[in-house]
N, CA, C and O atoms as a GROMACS GRO file, in nm:
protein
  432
    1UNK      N    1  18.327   4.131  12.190
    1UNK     CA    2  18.290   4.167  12.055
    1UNK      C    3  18.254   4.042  11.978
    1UNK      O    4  18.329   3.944  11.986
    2UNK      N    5  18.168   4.038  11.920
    2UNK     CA    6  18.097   3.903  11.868
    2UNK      C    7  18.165   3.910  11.696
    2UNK      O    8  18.168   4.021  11.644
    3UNK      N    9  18.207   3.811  11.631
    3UNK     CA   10  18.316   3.792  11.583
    3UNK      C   11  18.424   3.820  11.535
    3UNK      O   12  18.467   3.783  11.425
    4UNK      N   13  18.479   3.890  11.619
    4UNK     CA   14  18.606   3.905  11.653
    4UNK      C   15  18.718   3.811  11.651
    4UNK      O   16  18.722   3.728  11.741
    5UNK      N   17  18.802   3.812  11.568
    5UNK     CA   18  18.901   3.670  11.591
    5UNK      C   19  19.040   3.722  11.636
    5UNK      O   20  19.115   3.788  11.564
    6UNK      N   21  19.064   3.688  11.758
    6UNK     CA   22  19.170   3.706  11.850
    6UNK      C   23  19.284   3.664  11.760
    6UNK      O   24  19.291   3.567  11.685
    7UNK      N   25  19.355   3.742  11.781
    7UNK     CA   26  19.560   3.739  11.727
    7UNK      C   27  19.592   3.584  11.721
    7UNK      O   28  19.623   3.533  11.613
    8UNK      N   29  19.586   3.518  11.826
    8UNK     CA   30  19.694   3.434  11.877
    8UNK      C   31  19.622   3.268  11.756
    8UNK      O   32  19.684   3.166  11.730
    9UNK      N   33  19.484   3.305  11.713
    9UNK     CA   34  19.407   3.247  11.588
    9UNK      C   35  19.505   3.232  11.436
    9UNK      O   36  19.544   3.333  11.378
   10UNK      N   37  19.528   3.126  11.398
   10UNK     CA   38  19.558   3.153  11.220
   10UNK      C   39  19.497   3.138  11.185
   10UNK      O   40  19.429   3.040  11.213
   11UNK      N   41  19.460   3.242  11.073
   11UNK     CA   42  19.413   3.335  10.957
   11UNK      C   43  19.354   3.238  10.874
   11UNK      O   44  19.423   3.144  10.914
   12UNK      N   45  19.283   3.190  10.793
   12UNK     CA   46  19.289   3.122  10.706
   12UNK      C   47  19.310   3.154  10.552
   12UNK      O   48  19.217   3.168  10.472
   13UNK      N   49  19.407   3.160  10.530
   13UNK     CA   50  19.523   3.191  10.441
   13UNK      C   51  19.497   3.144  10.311
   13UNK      O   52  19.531   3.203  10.208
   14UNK      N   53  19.425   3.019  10.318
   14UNK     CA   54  19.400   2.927  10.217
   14UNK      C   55  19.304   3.002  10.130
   14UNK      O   56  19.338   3.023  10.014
   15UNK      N   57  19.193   3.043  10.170
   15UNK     CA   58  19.127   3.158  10.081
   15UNK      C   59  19.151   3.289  10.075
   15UNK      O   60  19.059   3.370  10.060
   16UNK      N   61  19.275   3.324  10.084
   16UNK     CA   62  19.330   3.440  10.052
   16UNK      C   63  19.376   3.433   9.874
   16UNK      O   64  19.439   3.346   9.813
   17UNK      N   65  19.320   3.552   9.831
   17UNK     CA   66  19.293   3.540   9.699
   17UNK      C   67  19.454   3.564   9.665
   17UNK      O   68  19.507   3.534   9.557
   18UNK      N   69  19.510   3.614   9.759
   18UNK     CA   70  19.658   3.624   9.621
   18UNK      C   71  19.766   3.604   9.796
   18UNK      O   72  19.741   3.566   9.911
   19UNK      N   73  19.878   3.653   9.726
   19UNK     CA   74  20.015   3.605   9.806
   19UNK      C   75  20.043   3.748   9.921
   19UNK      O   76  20.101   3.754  10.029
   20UNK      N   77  19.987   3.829   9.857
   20UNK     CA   78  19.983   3.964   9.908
   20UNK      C   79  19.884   3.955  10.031
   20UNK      O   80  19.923   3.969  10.146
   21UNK      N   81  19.734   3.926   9.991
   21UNK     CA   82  19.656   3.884  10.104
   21UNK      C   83  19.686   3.819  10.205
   21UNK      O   84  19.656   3.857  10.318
   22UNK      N   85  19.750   3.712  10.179
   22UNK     CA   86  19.846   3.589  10.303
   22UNK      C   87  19.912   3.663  10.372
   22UNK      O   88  19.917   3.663  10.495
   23UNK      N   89  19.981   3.750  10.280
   23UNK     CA   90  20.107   3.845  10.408
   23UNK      C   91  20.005   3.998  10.456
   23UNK      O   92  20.040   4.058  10.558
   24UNK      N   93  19.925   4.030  10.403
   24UNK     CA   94  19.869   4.135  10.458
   24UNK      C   95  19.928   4.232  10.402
   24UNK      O   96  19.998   4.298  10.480
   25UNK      N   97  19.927   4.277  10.262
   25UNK     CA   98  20.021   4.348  10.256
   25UNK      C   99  19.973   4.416  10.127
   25UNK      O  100  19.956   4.327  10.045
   26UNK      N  101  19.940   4.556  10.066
   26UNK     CA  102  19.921   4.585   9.962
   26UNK      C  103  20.016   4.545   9.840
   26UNK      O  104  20.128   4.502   9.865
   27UNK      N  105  19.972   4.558   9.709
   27UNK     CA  106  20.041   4.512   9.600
   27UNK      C  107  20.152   4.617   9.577
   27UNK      O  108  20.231   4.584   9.489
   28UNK      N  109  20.176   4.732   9.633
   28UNK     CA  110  20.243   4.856   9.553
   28UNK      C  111  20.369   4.815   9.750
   28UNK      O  112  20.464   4.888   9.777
   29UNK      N  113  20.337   4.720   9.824
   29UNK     CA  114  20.449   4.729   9.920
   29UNK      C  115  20.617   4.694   9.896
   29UNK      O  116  20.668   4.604   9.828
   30UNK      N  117  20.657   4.758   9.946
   30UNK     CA  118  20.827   4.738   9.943
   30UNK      C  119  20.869   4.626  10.017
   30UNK      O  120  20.797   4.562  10.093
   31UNK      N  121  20.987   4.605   9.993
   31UNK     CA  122  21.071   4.494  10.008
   31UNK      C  123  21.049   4.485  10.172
   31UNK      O  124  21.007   4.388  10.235
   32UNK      N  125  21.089   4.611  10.221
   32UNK     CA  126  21.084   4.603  10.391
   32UNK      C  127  20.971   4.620  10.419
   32UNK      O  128  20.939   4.607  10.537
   33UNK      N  129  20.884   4.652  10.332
   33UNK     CA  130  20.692   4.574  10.430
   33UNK      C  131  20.694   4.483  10.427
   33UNK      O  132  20.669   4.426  10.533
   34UNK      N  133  20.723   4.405  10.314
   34UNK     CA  134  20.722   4.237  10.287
   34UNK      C  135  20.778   4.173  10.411
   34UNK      O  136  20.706   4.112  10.490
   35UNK      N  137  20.856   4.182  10.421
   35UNK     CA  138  20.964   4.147  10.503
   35UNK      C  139  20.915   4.208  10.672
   35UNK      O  140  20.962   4.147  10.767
   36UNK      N  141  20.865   4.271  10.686
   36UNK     CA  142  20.852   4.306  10.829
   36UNK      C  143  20.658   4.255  10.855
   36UNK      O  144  20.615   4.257  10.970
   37UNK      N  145  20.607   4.232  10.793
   37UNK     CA  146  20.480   4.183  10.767
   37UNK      C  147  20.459   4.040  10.777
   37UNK      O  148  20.356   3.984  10.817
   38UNK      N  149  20.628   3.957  10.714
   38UNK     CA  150  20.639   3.825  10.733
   38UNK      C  151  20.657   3.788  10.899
   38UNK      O  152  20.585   3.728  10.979
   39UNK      N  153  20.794   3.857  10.912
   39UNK     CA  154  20.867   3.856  11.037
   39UNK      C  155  20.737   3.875  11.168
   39UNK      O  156  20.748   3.816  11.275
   40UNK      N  157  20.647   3.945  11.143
   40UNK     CA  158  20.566   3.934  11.205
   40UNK      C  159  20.424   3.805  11.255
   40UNK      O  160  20.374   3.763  11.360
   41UNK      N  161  20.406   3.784  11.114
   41UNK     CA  162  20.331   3.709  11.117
   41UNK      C  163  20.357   3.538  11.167
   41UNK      O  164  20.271   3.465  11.217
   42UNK      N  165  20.492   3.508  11.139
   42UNK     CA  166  20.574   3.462  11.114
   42UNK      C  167  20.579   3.394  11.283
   42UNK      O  168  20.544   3.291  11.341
   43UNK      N  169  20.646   3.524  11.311
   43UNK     CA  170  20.658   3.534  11.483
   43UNK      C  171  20.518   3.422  11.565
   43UNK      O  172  20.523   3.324  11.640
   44UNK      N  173  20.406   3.498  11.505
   44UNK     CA  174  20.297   3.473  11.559
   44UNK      C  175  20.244   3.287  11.513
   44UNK      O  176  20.208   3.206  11.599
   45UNK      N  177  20.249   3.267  11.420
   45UNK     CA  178  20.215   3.154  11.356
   45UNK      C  179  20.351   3.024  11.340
   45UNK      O  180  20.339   2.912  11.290
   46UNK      N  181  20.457   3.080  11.391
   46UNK     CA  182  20.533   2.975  11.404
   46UNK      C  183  20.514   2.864  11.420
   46UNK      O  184  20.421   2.894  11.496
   47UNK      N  185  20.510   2.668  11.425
   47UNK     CA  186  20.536   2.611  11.490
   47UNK      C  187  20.565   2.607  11.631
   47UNK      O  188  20.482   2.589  11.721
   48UNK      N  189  20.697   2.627  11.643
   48UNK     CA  190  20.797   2.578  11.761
   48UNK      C  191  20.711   2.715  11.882
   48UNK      O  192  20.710   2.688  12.002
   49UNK      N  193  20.648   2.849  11.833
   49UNK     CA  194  20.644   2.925  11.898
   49UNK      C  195  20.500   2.944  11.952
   49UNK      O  196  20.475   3.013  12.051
   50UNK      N  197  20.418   2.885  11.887
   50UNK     CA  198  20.263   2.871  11.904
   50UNK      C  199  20.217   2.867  12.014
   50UNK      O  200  20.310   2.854  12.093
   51UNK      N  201  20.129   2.871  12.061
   51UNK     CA  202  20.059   2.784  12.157
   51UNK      C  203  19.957   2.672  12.129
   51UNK      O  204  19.951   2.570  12.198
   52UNK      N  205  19.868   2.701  12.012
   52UNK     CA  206  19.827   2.583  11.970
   52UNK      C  207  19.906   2.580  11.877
   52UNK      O  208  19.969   2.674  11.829
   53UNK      N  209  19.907   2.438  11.837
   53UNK     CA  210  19.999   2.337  11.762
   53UNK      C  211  19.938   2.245  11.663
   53UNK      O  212  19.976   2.128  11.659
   54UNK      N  213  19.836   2.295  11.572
   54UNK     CA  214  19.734   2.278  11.485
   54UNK      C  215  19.771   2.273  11.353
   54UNK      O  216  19.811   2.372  11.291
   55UNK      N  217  19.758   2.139  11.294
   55UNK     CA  218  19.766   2.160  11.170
   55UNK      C  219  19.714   2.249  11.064
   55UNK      O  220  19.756   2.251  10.948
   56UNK      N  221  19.603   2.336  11.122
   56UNK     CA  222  19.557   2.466  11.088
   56UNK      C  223  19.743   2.605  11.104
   56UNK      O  224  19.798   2.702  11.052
   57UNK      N  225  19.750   2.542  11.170
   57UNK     CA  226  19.884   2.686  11.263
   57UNK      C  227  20.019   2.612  11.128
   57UNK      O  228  20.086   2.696  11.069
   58UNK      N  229  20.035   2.517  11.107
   58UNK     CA  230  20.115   2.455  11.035
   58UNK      C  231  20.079   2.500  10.897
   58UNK      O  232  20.161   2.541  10.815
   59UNK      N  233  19.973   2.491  10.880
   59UNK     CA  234  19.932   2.508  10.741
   59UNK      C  235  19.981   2.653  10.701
   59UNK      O  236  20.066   2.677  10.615
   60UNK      N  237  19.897   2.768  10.795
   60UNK     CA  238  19.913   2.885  10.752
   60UNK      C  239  20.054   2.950  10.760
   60UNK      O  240  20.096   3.055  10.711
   61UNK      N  241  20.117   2.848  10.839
   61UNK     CA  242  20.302   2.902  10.844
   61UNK      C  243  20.357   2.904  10.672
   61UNK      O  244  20.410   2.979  10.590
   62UNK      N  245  20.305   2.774  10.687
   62UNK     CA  246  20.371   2.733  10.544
   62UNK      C  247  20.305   2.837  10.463
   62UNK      O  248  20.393   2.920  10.441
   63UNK      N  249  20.189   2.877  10.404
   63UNK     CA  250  20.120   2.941  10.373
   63UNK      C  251  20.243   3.089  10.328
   63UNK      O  252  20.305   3.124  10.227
   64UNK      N  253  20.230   3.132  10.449
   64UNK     CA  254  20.303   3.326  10.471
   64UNK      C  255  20.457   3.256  10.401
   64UNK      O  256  20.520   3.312  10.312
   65UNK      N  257  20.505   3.099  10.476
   65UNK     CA  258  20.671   3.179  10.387
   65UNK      C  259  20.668   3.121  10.256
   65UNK      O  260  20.766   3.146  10.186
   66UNK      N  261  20.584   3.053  10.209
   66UNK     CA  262  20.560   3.028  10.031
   66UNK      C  263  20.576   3.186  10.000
   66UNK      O  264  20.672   3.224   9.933
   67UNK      N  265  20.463   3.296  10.059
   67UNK     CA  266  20.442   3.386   9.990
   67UNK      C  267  20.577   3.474  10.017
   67UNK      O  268  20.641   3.532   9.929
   68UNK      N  269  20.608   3.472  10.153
   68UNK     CA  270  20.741   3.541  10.121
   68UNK      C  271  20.865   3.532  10.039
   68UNK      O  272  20.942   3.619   9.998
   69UNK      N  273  20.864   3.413  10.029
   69UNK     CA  274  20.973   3.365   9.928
   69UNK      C  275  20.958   3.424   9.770
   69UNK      O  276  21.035   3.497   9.708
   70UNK      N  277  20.850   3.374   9.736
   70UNK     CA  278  20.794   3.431   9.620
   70UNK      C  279  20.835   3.592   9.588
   70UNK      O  280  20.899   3.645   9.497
   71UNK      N  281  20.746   3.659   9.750
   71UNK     CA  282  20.757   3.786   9.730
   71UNK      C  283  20.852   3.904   9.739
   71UNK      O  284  20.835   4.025   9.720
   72UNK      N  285  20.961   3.828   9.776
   72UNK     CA  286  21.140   3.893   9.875
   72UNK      C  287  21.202   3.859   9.749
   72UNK      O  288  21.314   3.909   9.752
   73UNK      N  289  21.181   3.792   9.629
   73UNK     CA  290  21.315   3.734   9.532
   73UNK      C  291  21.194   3.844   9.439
   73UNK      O  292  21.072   3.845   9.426
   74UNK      N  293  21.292   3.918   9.395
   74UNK     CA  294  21.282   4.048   9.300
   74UNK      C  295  21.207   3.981   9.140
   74UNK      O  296  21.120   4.042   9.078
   75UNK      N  297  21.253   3.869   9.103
   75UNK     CA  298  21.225   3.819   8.933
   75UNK      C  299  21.110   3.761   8.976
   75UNK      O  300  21.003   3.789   8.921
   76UNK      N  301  21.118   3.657   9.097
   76UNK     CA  302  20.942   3.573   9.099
   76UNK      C  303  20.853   3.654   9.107
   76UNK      O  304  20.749   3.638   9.044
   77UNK      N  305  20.878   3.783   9.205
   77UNK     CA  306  20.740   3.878   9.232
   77UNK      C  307  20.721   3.910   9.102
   77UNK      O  308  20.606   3.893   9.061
   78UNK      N  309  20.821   3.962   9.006
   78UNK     CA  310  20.756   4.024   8.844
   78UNK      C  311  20.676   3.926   8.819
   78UNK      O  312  20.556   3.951   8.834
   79UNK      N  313  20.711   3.795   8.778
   79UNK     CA  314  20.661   3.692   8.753
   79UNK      C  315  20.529   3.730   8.797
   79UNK      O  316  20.451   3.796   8.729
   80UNK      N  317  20.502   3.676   8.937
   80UNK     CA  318  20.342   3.671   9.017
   80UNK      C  319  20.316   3.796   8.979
   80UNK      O  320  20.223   3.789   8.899
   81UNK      N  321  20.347   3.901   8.994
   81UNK     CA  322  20.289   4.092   8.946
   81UNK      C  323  20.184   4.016   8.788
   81UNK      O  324  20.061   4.016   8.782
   82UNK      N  325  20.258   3.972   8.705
   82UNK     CA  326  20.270   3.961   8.575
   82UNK      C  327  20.133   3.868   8.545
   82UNK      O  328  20.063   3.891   8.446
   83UNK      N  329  20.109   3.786   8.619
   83UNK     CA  330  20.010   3.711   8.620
   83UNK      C  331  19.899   3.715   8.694
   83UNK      O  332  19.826   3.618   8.715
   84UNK      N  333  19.890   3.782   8.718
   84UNK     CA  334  19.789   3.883   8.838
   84UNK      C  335  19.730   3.968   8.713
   84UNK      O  336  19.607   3.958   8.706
   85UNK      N  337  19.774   4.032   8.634
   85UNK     CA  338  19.758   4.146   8.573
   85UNK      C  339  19.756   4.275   8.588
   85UNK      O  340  19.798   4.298   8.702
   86UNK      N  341  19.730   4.367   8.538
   86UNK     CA  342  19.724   4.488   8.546
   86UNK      C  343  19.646   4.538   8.768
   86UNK      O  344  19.544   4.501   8.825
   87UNK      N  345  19.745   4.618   8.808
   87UNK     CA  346  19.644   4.683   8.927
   87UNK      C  347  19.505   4.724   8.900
   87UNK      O  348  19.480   4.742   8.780
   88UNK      N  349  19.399   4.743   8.991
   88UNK     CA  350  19.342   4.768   8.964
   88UNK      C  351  19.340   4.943   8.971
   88UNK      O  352  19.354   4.989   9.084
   89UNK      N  353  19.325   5.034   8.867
   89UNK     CA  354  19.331   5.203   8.907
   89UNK      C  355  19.162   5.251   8.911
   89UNK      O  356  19.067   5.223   8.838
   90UNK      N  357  19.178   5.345   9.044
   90UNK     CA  358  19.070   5.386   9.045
   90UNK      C  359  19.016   5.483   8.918
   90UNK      O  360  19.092   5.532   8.835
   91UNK      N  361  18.894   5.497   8.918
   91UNK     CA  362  18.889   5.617   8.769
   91UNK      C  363  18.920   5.764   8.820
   91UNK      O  364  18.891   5.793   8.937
   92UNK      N  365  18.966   5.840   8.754
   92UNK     CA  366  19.001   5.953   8.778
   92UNK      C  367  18.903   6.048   8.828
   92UNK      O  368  18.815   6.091   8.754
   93UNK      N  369  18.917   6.095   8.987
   93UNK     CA  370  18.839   6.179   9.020
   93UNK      C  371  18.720   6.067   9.141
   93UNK      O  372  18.642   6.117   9.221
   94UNK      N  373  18.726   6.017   9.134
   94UNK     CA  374  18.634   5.911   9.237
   94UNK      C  375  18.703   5.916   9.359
   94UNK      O  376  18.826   5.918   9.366
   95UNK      N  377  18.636   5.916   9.444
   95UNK     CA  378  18.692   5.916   9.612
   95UNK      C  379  18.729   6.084   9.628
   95UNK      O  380  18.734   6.128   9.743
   96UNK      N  381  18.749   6.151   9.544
   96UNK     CA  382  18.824   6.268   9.566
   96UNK      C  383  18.709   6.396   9.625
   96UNK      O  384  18.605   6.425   9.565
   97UNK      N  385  18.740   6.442   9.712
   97UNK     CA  386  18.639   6.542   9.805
   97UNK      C  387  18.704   6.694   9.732
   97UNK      O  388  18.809   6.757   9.747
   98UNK      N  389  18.533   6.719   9.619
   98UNK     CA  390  18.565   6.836   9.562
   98UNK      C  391  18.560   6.982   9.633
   98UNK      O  392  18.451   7.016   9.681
   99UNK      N  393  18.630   7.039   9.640
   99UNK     CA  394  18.627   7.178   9.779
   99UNK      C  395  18.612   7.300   9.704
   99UNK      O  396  18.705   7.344   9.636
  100UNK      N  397  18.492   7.364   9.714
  100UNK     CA  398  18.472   7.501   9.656
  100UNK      C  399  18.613   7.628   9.692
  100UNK      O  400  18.632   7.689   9.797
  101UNK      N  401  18.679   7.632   9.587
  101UNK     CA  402  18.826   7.771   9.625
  101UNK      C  403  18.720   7.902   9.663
  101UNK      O  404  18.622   7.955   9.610
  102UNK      N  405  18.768   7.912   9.736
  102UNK     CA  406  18.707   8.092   9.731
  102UNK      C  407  18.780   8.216   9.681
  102UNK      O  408  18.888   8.269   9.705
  103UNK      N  409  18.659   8.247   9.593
  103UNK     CA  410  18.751   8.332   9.566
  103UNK      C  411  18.779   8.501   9.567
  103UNK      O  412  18.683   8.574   9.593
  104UNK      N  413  18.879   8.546   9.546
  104UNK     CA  414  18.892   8.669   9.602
  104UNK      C  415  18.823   8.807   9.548
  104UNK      O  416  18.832   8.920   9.597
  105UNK      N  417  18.767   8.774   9.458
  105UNK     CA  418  18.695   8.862   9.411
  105UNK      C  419  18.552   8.855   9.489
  105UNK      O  420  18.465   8.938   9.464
  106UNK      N  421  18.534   8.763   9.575
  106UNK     CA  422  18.425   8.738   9.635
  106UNK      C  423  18.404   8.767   9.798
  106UNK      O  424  18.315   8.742   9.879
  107UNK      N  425  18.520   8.827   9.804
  107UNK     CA  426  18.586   8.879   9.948
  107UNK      C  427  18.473   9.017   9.972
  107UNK      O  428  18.432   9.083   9.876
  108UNK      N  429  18.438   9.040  10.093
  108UNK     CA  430  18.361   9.109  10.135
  108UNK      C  431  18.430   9.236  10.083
  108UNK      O  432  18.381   9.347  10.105
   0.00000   0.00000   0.00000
């Protein structure tokens, strides 16, 4: 598959627009996505556990547990939430697949 970037690759993290992006993780995720999203990534991008050993692989470690830290302590995430601003909400009715009811007066 022509660019395709294999797993065992770190991410480049550095232009990941927020802390959420770094971990892969939507803004509305819970404590145990956070946390199992790190543990994962984590796993993969280790140091000691790598296979390459790249100051790229170093970077993006550091990278995911900045954001976890941030994002696992309950007051900093308000904080970062807070300065982010508002989610973005879709407008009401967009994406939504309108389905004709049938109705029974229309029954054979």
């Amino acid at each position: 598959m022509a660019g395709a970037v294999p797993l065992a690759t770190a991410p480049a993290l550095a232009a990941a627009g927020s802390l959420y992006e770094a971990l892969r993780v939507g803004r509305a995720a819970t404590q145990v996505e956070i946390k199992a999203a790190y543990r994962a990534m984590a796993k993969r991008l280790h140091p000691d556990t790598s296979r390459s050993s790249s100051s790229r692989t170093a970077a993006a470690f550091l990278e995911i547990q900045r954001a976890y830290e941030t994002l696992s302590d309950p007051d900093a995430r308000g904080q970062y939430d807070r300065s982010l601003g508002p989610p973005h909400r879709p407008r009401p009715g967009a994406g939504v697949l309108r389905v004709r009811r049938w109705e029974t007066d229309q029954c054979w």
